[in-house]
C-alpha positions as CSV (number, residue, x, y, z in Angstrom):
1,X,3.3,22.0,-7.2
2,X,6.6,22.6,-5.4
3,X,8.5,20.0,-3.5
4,X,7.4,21.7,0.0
5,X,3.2,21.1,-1.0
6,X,3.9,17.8,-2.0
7,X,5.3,16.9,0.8
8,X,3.0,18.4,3.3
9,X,0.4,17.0,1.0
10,X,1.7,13.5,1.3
11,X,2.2,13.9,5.4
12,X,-1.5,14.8,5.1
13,X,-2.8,12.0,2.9
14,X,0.0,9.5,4.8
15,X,-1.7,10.3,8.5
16,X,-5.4,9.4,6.8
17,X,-3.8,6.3,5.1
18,X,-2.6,5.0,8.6
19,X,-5.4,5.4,10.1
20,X,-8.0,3.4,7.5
21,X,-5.2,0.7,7.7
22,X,-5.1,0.5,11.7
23,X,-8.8,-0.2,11.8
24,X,-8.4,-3.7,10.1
25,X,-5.3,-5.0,12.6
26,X,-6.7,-6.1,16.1
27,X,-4.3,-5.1,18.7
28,X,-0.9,-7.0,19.8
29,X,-0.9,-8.7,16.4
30,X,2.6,-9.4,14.5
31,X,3.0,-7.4,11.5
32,X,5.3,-7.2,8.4
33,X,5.2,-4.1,6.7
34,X,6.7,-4.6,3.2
35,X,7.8,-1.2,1.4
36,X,8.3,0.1,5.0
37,X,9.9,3.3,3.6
38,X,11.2,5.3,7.2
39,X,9.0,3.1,9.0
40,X,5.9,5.6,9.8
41,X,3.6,3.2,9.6
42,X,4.9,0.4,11.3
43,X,5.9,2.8,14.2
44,X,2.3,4.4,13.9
45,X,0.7,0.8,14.1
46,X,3.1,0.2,17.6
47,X,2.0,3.0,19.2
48,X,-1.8,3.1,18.5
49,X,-2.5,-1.2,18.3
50,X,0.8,-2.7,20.1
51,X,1.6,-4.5,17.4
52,X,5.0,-6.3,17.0
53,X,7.3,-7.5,13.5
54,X,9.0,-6.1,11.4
55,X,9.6,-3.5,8.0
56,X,11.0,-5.1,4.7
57,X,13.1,-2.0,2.9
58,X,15.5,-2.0,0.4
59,X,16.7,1.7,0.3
60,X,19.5,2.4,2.6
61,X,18.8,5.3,3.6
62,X,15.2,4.3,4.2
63,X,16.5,1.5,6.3
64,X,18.6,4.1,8.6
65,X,15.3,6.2,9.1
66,X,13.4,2.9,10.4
67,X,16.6,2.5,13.3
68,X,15.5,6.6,14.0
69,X,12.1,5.7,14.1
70,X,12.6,2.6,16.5
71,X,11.4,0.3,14.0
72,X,13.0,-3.5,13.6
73,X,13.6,-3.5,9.7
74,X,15.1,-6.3,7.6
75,X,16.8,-4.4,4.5
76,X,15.8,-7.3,1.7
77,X,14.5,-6.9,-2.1
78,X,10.9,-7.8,-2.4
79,X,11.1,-8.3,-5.7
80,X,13.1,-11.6,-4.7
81,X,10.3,-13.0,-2.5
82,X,9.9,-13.8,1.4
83,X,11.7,-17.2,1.7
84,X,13.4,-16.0,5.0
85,X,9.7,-15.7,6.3
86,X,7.9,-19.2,7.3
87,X,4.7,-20.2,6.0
88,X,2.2,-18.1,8.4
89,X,4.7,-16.6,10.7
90,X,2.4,-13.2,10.9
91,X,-1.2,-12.2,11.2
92,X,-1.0,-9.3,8.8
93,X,1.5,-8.5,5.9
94,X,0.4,-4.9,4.5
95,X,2.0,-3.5,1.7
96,X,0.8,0.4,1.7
97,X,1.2,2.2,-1.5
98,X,4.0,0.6,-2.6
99,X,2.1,-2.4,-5.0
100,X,2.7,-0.3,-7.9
101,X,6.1,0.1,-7.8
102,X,6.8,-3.6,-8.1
103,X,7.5,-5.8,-11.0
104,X,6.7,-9.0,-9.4
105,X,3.0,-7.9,-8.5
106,X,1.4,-11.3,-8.6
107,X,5.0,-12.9,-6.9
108,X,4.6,-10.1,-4.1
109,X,0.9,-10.9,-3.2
110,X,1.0,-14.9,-3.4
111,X,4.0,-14.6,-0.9
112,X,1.8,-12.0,1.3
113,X,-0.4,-14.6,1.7
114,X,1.3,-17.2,2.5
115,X,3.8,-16.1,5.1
116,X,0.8,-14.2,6.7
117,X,-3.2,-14.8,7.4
118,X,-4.4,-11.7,6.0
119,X,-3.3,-9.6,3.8
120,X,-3.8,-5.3,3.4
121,X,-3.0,-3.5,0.3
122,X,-3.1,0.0,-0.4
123,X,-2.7,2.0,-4.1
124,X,-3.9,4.8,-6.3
125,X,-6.6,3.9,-8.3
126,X,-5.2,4.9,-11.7
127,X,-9.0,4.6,-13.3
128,X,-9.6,8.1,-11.4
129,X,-12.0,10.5,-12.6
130,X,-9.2,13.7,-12.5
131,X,-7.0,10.5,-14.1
132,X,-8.9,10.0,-16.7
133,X,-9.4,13.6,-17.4
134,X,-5.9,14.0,-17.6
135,X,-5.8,11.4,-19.8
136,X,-8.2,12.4,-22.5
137,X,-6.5,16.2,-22.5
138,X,-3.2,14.1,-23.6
139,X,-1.2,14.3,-20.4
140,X,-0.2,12.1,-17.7
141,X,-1.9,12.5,-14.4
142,X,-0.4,13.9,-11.6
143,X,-3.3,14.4,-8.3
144,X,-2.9,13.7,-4.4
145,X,-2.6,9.7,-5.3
146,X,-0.2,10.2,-7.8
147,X,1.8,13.4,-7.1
148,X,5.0,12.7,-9.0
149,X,5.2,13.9,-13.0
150,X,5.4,11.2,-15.6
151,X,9.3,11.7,-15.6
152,X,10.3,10.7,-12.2
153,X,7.7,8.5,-10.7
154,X,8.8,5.7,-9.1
155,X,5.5,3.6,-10.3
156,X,5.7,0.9,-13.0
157,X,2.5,-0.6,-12.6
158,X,-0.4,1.5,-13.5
159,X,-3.4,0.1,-12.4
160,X,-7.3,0.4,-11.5
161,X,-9.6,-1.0,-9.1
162,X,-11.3,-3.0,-11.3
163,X,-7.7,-4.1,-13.1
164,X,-6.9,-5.4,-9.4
165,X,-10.1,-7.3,-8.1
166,X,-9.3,-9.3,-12.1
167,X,-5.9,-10.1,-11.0
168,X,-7.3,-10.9,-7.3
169,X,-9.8,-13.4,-9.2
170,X,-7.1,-15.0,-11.4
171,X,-4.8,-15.8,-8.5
172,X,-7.7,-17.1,-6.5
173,X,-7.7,-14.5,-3.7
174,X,-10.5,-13.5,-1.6
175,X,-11.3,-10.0,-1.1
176,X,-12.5,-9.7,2.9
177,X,-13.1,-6.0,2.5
178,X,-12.6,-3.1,0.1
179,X,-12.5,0.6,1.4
180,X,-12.5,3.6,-1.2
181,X,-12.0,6.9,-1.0
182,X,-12.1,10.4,-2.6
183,X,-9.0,13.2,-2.9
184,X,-11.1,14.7,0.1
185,X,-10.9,11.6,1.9
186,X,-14.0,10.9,1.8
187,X,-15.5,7.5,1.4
188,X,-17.1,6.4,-1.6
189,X,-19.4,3.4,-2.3
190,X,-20.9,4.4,-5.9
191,X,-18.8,3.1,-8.6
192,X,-15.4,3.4,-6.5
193,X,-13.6,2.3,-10.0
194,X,-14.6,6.0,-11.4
195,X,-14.9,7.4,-7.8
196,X,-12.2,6.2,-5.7
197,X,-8.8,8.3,-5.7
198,X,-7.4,5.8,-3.0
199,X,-8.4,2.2,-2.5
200,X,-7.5,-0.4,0.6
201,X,-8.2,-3.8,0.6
202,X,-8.5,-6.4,3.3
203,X,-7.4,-9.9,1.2
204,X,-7.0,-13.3,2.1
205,X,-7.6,-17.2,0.9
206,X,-10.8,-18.7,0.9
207,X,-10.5,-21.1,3.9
């Protein structure tokens, strides 16, 4: 795949992955978008649910692409936690395909959910069936989820559905919701672990 299809093919699959995430966050809430990248999403969210908050980005030049976009972004390392956020101070913290490329995974999500109500997560599902092919032919996978080869991915954490919903479990998190879907985009409610390219999840603490 050349760089030019991967990144139409990501525009594509980043459009769809908006969109499943705006239909779990009621208009006018306040939103912190961690990973925020250019800040698409965040920008995407203000237009279509009038949210308000903020993007947490590390990457400069990232950072300069949320001020383009419009977007209010604190540059900050994740990987350090949220202590400049108060317990609770938003409705929704989402972190959208960005999970896996964090070290402090189960850091990250305790700290989600406590400066915030609710939390979204999005990330490939690495128990894939094209994955798995992959996998037994002796290669690493590369598909719409995961479109970068083995030797320049920015992922560290490779993961499954089923690897997740154990480590939600552990940490005592509640799972509210759990979307799946296919490569096609299509959703999928039979064995999402084997089915599910794409996975979202709507978390939060048992009250």
């Amino acid at each position: 795949m050349t760089e030019h299809e991967r990144r139409v093919k990501a525009e594509q699959r980043e459009r769809f992955d908006f969109a499943v995430i705006a239909g779990w966050i009621p208009p006018g809430e306040r939103v912190l978008d961690l990973g925020c990248g250019d800040g698409r999403l965040l920008r995407y969210l203000s237009e279509t649910r009038d949210v308000s908050g903020y993007g947490v980005e590390i990457d400069g030049d990232s950072v300069l692409g949320c001020i383009r976009n419009g977007v209010d972004v604190i540059q900050m390392d994740i990987e350090c936690g949220l202590s400049g956020f108060e317990d609770k101070s938003f409705d929704h913290v989402i972190i959208s395909q960005a999970l896996q490329t964090m070290l402090a995974t189960e850091g990250t999500l305790n700290e989600m959910l406590r400066v915030a109500d609710e939390a979204v997560v999005s990330f490939p599902n690495f128990a894939y069936r094209s994955n798995r092919a992959a996998i037994a032919a002796g290669r690493m996978p590369v598909s719409e989820d995961l479109p970068y080869d083995w030797f320049d991915t920015p992922n560290v954490r490779f993961f499954t559905i089923a690897d997740f919903e154990d480590l939600c479990a552990r940490l005592g998190i509640q799972i509210r919701e759990r979307l799946a879907f296919d490569e096609a985009g299509r959703e999928v409610s039979d064995d999402p672990n084997l089915n599910g390219s794409l996975a979202f999840y709507r978390l939060g603490r048992a009250t």
